[in-house]
FIMI-975162 format. One line per 3 residues: number of its first residue (from 1); their letters; for each residue x, y, z of C-alpha. Coordinates in nm, 4 decimals, always signed. Example, Ala and Ser with C-alpha at 12.3 -4.5 7.8 and 13.67 -1.06 7.14 Angstrom:
<pts>
1	AS	+1.2300,-0.4500,+0.7800 ~ +1.3670,-0.1060,+0.7140;
</pts>
This chain:
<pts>
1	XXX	+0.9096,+1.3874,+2.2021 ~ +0.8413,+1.0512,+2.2823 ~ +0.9933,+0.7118,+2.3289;
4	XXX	+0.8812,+0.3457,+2.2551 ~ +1.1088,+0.0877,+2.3530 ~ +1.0527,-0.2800,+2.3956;
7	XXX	+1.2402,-0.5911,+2.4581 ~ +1.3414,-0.6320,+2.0453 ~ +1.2819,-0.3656,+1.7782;
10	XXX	+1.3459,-0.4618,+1.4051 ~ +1.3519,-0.1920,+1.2109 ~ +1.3515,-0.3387,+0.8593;
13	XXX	+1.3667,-0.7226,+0.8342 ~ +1.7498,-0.8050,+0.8168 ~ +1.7907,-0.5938,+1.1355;
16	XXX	+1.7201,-0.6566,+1.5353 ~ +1.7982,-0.4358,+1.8111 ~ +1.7449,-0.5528,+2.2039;
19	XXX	+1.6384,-0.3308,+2.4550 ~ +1.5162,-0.1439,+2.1415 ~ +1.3919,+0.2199,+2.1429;
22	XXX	+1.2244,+0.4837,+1.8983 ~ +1.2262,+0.8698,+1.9619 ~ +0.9441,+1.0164,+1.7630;
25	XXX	+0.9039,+1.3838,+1.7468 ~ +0.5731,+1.4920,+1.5867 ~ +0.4979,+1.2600,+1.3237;
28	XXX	+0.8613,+1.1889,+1.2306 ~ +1.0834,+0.9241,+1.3504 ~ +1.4015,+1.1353,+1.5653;
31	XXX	+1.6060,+0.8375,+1.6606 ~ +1.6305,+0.4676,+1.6241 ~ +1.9168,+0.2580,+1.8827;
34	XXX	+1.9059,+0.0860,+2.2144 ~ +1.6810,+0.2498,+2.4793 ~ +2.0446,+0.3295,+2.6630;
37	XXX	+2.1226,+0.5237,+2.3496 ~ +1.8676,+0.7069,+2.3304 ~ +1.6892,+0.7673,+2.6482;
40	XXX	+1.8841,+1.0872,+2.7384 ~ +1.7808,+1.2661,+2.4613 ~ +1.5536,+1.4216,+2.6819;
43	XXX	+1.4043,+1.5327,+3.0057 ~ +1.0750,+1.5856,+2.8614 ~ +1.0284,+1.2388,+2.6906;
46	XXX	+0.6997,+1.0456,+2.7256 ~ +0.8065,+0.6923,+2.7388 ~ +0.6261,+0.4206,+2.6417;
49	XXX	+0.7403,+0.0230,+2.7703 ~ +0.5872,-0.2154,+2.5899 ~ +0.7708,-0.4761,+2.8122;
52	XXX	+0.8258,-0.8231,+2.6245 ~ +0.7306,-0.7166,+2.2592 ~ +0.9051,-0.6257,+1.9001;
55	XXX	+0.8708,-0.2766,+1.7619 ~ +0.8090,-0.3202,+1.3940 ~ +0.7148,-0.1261,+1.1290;
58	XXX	+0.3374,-0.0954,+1.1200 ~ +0.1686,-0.3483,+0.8812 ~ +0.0806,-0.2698,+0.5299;
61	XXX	-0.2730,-0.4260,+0.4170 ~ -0.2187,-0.3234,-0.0257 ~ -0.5810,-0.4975,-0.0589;
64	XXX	-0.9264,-0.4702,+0.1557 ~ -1.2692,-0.4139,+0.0991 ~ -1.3793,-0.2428,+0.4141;
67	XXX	-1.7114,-0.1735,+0.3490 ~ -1.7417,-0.5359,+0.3821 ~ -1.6592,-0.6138,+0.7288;
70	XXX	-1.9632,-0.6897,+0.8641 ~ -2.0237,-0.9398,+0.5989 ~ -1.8191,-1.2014,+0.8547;
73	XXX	-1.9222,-1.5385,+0.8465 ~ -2.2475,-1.4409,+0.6498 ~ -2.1082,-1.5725,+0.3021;
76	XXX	-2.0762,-1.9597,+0.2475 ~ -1.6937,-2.0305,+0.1995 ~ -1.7074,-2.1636,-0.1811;
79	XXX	-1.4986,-2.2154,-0.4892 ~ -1.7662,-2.1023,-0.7401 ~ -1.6875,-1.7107,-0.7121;
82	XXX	-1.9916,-1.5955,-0.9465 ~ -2.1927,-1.7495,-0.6157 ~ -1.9853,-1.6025,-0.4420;
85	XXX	-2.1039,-1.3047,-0.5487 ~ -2.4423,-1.3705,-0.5613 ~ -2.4347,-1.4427,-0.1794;
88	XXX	-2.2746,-1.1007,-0.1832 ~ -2.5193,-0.8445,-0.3601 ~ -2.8314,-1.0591,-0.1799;
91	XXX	-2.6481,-1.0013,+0.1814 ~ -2.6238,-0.6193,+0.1040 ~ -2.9354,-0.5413,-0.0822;
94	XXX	-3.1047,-0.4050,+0.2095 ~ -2.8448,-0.1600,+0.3020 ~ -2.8669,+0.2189,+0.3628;
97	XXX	-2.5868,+0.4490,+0.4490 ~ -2.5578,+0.3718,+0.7991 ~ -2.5196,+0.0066,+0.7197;
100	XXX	-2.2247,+0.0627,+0.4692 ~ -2.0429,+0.3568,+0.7719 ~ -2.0745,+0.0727,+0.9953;
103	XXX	-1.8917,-0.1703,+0.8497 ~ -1.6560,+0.0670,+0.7543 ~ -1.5793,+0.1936,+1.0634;
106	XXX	-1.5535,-0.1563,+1.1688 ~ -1.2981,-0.2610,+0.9211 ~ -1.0779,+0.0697,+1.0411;
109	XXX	-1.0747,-0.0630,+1.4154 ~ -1.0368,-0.4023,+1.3433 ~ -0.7041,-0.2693,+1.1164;
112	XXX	-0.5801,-0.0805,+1.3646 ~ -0.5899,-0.3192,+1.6569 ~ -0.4045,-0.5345,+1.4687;
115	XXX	-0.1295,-0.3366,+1.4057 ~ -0.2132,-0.2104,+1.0453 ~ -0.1147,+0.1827,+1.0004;
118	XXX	-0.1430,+0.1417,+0.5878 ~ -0.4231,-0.0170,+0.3878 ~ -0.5429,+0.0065,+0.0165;
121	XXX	-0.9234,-0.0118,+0.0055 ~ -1.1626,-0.0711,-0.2941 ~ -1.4500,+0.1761,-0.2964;
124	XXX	-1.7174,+0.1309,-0.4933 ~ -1.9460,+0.3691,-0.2897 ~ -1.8886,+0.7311,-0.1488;
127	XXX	-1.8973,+0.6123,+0.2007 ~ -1.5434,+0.4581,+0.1922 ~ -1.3832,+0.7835,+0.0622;
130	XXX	-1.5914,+0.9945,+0.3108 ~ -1.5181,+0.7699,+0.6618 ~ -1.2005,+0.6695,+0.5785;
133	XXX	-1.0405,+1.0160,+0.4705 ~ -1.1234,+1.1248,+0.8540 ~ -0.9949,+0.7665,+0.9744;
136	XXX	-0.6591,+0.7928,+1.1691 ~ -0.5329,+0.5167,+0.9313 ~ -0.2968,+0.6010,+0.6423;
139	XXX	-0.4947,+0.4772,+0.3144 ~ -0.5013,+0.4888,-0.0552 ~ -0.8779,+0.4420,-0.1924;
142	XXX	-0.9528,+0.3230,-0.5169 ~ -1.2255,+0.4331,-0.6929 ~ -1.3848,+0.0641,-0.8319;
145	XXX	-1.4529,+0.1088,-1.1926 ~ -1.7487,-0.1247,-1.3646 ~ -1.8178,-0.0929,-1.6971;
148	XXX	-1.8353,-0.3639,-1.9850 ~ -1.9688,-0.1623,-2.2610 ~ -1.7061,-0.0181,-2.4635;
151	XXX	-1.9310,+0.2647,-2.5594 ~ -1.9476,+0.3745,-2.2041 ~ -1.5946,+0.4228,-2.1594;
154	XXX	-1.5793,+0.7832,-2.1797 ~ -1.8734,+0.8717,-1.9823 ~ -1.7807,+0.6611,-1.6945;
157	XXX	-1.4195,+0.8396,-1.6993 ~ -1.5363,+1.1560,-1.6857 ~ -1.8000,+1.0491,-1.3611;
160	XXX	-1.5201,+0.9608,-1.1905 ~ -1.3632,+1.2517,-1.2752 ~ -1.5852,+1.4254,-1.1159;
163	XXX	-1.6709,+1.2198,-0.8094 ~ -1.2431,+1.1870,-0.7130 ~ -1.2309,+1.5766,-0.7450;
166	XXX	-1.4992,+1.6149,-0.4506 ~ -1.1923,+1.4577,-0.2134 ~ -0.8193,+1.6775,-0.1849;
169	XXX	-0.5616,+1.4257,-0.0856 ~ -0.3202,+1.5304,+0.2478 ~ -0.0519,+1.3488,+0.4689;
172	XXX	-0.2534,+1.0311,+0.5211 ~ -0.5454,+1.0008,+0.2043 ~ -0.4310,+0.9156,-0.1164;
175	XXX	-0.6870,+0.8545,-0.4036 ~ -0.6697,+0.5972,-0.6486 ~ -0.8262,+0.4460,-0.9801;
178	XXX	-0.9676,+0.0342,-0.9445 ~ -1.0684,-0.0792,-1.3016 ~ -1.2232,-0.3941,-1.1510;
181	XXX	-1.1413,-0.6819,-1.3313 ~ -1.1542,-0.7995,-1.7208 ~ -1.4975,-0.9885,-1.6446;
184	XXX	-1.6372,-0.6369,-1.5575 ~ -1.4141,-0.3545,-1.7595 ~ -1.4165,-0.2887,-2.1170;
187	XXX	-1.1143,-0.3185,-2.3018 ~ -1.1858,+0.0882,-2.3948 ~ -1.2378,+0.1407,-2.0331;
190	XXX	-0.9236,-0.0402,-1.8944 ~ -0.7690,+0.2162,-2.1604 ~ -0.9184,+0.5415,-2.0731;
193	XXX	-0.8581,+0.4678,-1.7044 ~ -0.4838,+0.3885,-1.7763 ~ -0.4686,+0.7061,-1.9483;
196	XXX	-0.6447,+0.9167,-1.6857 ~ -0.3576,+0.7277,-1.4666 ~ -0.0988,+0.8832,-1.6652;
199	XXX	-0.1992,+1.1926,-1.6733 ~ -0.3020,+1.2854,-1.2983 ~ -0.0415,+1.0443,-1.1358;
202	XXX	-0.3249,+0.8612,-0.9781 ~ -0.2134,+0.4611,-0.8670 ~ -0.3649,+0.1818,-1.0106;
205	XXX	-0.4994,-0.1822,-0.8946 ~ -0.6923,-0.4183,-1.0866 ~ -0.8182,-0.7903,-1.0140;
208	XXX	-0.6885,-1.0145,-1.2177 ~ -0.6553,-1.4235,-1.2878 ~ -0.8099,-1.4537,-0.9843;
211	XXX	-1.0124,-1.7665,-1.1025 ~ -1.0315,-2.0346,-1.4057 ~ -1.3754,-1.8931,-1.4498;
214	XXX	-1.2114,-1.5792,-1.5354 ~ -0.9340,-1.7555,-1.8250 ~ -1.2486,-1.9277,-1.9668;
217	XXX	-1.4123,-1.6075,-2.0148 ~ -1.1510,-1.3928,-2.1742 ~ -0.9855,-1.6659,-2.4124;
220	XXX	-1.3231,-1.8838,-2.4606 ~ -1.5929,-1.6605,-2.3586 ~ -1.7521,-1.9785,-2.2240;
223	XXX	-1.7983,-2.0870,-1.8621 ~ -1.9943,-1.9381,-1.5810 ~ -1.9110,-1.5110,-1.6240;
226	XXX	-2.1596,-1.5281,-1.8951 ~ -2.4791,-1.6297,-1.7590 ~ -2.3804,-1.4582,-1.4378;
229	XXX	-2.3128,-1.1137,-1.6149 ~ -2.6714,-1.1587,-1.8591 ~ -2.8603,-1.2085,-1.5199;
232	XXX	-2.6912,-0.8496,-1.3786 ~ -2.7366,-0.6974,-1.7105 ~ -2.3989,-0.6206,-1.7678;
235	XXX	-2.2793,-0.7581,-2.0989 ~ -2.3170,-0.6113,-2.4223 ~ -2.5349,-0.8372,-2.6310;
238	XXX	-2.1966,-0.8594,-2.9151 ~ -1.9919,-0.9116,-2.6729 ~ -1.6712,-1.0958,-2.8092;
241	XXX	-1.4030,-1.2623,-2.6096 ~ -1.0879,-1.1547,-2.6756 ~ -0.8492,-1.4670,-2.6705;
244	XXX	-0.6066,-1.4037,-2.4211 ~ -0.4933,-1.4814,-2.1037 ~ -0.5709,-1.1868,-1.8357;
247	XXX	-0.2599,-1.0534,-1.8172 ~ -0.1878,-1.0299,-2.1666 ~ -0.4947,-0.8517,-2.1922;
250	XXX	-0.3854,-0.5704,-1.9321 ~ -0.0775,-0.5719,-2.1823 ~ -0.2977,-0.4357,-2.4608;
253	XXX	-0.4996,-0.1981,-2.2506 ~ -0.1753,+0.0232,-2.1684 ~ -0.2522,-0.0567,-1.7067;
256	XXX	+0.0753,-0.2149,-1.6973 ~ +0.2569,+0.0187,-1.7928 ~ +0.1135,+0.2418,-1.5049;
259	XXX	+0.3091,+0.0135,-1.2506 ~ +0.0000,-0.1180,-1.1237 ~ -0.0866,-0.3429,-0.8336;
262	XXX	-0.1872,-0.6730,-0.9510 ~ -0.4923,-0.8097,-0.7069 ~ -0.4364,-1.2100,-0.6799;
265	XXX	-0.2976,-1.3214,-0.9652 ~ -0.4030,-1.7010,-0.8538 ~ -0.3510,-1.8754,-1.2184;
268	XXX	-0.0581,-1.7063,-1.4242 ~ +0.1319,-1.8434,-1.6529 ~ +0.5363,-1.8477,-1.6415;
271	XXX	+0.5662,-1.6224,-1.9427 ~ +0.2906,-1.3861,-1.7385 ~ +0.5328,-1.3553,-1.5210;
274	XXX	+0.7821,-1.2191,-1.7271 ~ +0.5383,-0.9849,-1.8058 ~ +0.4727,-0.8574,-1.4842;
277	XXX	+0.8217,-0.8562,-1.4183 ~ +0.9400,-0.6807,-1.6926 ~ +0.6052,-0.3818,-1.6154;
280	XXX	+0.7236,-0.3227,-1.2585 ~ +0.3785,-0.3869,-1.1392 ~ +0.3643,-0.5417,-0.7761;
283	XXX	+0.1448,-0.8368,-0.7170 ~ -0.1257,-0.8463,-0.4380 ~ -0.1083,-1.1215,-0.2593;
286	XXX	-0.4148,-1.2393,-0.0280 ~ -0.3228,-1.5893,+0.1447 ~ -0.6506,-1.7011,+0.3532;
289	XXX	-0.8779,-1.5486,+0.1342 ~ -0.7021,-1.7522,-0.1405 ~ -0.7584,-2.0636,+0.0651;
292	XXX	-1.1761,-1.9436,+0.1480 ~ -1.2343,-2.0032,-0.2028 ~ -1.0327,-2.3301,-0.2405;
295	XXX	-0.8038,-2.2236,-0.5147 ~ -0.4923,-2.4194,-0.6014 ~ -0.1042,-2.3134,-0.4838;
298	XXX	-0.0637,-1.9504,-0.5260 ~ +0.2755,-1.8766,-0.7751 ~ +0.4160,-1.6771,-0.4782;
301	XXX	+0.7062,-1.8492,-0.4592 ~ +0.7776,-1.8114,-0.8485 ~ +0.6854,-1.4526,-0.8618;
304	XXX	+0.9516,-1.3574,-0.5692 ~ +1.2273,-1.5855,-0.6759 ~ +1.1179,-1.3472,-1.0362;
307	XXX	+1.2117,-1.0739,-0.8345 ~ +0.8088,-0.9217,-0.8147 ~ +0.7550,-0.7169,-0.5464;
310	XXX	+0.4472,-0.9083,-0.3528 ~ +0.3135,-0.7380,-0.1168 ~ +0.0561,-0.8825,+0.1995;
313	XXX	-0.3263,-0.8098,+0.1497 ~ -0.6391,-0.9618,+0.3928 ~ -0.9487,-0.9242,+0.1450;
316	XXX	-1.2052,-0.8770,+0.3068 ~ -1.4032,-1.0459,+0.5708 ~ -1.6506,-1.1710,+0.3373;
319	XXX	-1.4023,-1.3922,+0.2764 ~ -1.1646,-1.4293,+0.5643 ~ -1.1333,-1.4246,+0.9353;
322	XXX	-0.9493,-1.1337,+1.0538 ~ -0.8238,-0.8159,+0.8936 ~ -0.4399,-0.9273,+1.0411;
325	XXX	-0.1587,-0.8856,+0.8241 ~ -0.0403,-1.0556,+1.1273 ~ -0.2242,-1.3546,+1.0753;
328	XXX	-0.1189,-1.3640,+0.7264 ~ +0.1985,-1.4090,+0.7910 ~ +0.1684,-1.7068,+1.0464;
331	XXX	-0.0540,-1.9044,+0.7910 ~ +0.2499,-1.8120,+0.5284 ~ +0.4911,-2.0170,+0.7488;
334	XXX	+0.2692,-2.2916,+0.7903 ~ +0.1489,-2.3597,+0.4323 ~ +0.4862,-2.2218,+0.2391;
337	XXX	+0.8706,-2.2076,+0.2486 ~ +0.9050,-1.8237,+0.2623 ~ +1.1764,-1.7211,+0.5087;
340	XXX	+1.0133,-1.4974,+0.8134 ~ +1.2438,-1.2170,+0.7284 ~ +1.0546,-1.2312,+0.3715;
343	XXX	+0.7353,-1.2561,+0.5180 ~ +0.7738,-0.9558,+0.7112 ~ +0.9380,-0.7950,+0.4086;
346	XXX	+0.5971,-0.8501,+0.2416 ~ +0.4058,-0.7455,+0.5396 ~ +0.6251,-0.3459,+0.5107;
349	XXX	+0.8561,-0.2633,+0.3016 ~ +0.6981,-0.4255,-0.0396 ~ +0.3740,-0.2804,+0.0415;
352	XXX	+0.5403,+0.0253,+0.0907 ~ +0.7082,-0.0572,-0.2669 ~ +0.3817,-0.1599,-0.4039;
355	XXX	+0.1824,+0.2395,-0.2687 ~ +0.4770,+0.4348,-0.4030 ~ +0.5441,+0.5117,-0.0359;
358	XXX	+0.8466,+0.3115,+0.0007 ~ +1.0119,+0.6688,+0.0877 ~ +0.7810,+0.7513,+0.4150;
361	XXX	+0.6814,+0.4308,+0.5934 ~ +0.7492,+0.0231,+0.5579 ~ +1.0904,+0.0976,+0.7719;
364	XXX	+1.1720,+0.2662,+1.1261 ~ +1.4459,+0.4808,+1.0092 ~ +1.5510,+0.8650,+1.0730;
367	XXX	+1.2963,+1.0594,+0.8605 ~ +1.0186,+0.8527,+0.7941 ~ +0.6843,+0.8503,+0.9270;
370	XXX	+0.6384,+0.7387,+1.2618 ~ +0.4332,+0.4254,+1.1624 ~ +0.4846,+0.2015,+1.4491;
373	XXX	+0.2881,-0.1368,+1.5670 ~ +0.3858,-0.3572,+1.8965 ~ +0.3509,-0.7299,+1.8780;
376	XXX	+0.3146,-0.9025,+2.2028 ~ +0.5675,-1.2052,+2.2814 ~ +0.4323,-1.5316,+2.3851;
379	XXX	+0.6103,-1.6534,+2.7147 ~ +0.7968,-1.9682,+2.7114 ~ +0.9186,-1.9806,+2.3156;
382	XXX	+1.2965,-1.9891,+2.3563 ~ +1.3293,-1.9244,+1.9697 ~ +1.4800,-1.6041,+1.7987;
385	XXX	+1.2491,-1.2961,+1.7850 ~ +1.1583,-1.3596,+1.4173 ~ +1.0072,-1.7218,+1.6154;
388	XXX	+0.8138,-1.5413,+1.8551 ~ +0.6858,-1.3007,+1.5955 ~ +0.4972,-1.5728,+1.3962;
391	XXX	+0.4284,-1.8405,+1.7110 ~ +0.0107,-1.8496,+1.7154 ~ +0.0387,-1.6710,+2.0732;
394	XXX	+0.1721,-1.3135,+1.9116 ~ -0.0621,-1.0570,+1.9342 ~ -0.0825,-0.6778,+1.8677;
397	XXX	-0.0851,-0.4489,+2.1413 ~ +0.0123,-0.1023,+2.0165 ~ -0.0384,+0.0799,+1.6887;
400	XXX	+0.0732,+0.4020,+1.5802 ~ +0.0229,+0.6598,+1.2782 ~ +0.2024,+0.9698,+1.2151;
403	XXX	+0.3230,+0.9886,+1.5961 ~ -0.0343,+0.9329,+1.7142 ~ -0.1522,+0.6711,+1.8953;
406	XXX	-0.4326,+0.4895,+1.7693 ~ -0.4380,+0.1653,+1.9929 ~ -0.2773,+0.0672,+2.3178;
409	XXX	-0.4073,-0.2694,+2.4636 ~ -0.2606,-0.1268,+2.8349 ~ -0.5445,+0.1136,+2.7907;
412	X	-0.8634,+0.0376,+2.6146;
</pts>
């Protein structure tokens, strides 16, 4: 067995212990309590002091795009997204295999140094499913699905069919299904994903109201998705728009009903709220990446005081900074009202909520999987611990998965 202890551990948000100490035995959490508590449990212990820190859960990231790591500070910050875009594809046209492993395995390290043991990744290539199954990380992978032609719909299915059944989930790879977004999915294919959902058990995410651009397009079919999609060659010539706001067009396509996880959700309306409430779905939330492409105030605070379960996600670092949940949380304080307890909430136990994992990790608790990070205390903040959590001085210097360690600052 082993022991972590450290000055504060907090093993769900509305609870602190000091002198705090975890036993974990195998991949299991033994024991939770003061390191006095606990610390005789055994002559054989391994103990590990991580001196003026907080135990926490580990961090939950329920939205990244690994394969674009190495994408940082390459794309223009800009609020025209089909640009955006553009700046994407030409960035990554020259890229081979080794390119996309690369960033990748980037995105993995980056996650795990600061103090992420869960993410949810988009793939929309077999590299992500391939390096990230043998990652140390605990992950659910999407499968991105693109497809606007309706008469596609059933073809495309049945590909990814075939290309999910090439990888077996275990203890720390889950797959899942991504219908991309309403600009890029077919009504029919939104539908015959949500029904392959239902019938393999497979979780769902979408994108969706992530810009104006987007409302234009599905209740005006006017603005700037059309040109864009007629230079990539992917709208049907008859294409129709079909009137409605984006989440009222999930409504019709049967995803909601999947309890999905909503990516964004930027511009909703009140009574899309009620929607989402009344679905179960949980709501993505991405805070600097909202601010990299200038979008107005996020309806965070709405969708919690709706009771939504919002959970913490970085994007990617085509379009932010760091892959810190971390991070996220410290520019939460500054530019909202959320209480830290909330915030850290977000950062575990609602994107445990969010994965269908709220049973294994998101907590520190007898049972659950010993998903452990170590935050670093600044010296000279007098404040409580939740303070010295979010001052700009924190910093990650342990992460754990499953029992295993999978950073230690102390020993690089």
């Amino acid at each position: 067995m082993v022991i972590v202890k450290a000055r504060y551990l907090i093993p769900d948000p509305e609870k602190c212990i000091e002198n705090g100490a975890v036993v974990i035995n195998g991949a299991k959490i033994h024991r939770v309590g003061t390191f006095d508590e606990v610390k005789a449990l055994s002559d054989d212990n391994t103990l590990v002091d991580l001196g003026n820190a907080v135990i926490l859960p580990g961090f939950i990231n329920i939205h990244t795009h690994l394969d674009l790591t190495n994408l940082h500070n390459r794309i223009a910050p800009t609020n025209n997204f089909t640009h955006w875009v553009f700046q994407l594809l030409g960035a990554r046209i020259r890229w081979k295999e080794a390119d996309y492993t690369a960033s990748i395995d980037k995105g993995i390290r980056c996650s795990l140094e600061a103090g992420t043991t869960t993410v949810a990744d988009i793939a929309n290539t077999e590299y992500s499913f391939s390096v990230l199954k043998k990652s140390p990380l605990r992950k659910v992978v999407y499968k991105e699905v693109i497809d606007l032609n309706p008469g596609h719909a059933k073809d495309v299915v049945m590909k990814v069919q075939a290309e999910l059944s090439v990888y077996e989930s275990d203890g720390l790879f889950h797959r899942g299904l991504s219908p991309h977004a309403p600009y890029s999915v077919s009504k029919e294919l939104y539908q015959a994903v949500s029904q392959l959902a239902f019938q393999t058990g497979l979780p769902l995410c979408t994108h969706i109201a992530e810009t104006q651009d987007e409302i234009e397009f599905l209740t005006k079919g006017t603005g700037t998705f059309p040109s864009f999609l007629r230079q990539l060659r992917a709208i049907p010539p008859d294409w129709q728009p079909p009137g409605l706001t984006p989440i009222h067009y999930l409504k019709g396509t049967g995803i909601l009903e999947n309890r999905p996880i909503l990516i964004h959700c930027n511009y909703i309306t009140d009574e899309e709220i009620s929607l989402i409430k009344s679905s179960v779905a949980s709501v993505a939330f991405c805070p600097r990446s909202h601010r990299f492409f200038g979008h107005t105030n996020h309806p965070v605070q709405k969708l919690l005081d709706a009771g939504i379960n919002v959970g913490l996600g970085t994007d990617s670092l085509a379009s932010n900074d760091t892959l810190s949940i971390l991070d996220e949380m410290k520019f939460l304080l500054l530019h909202h009202t959320i209480p830290p307890k909330d915030l850290l909430a977000m950062a575990t136990i609602n994107g445990a909520k969010a994965l269908g994992m709220a049973s294994e990790v998101g907590q520190i608790k007898e049972g659950f999987e010993a998903d452990l990070c170590g935050i670093r205390l600044p010296d000279g903040n007098p404040g409580d611990v939740y303070d010295q959590l979010l001052d700009a001085g924190s910093t990650n210097i342990f992460t754990m998965v499953a029992g295993a360690v999978c950073y230690n600052a102390s020993f690089p």
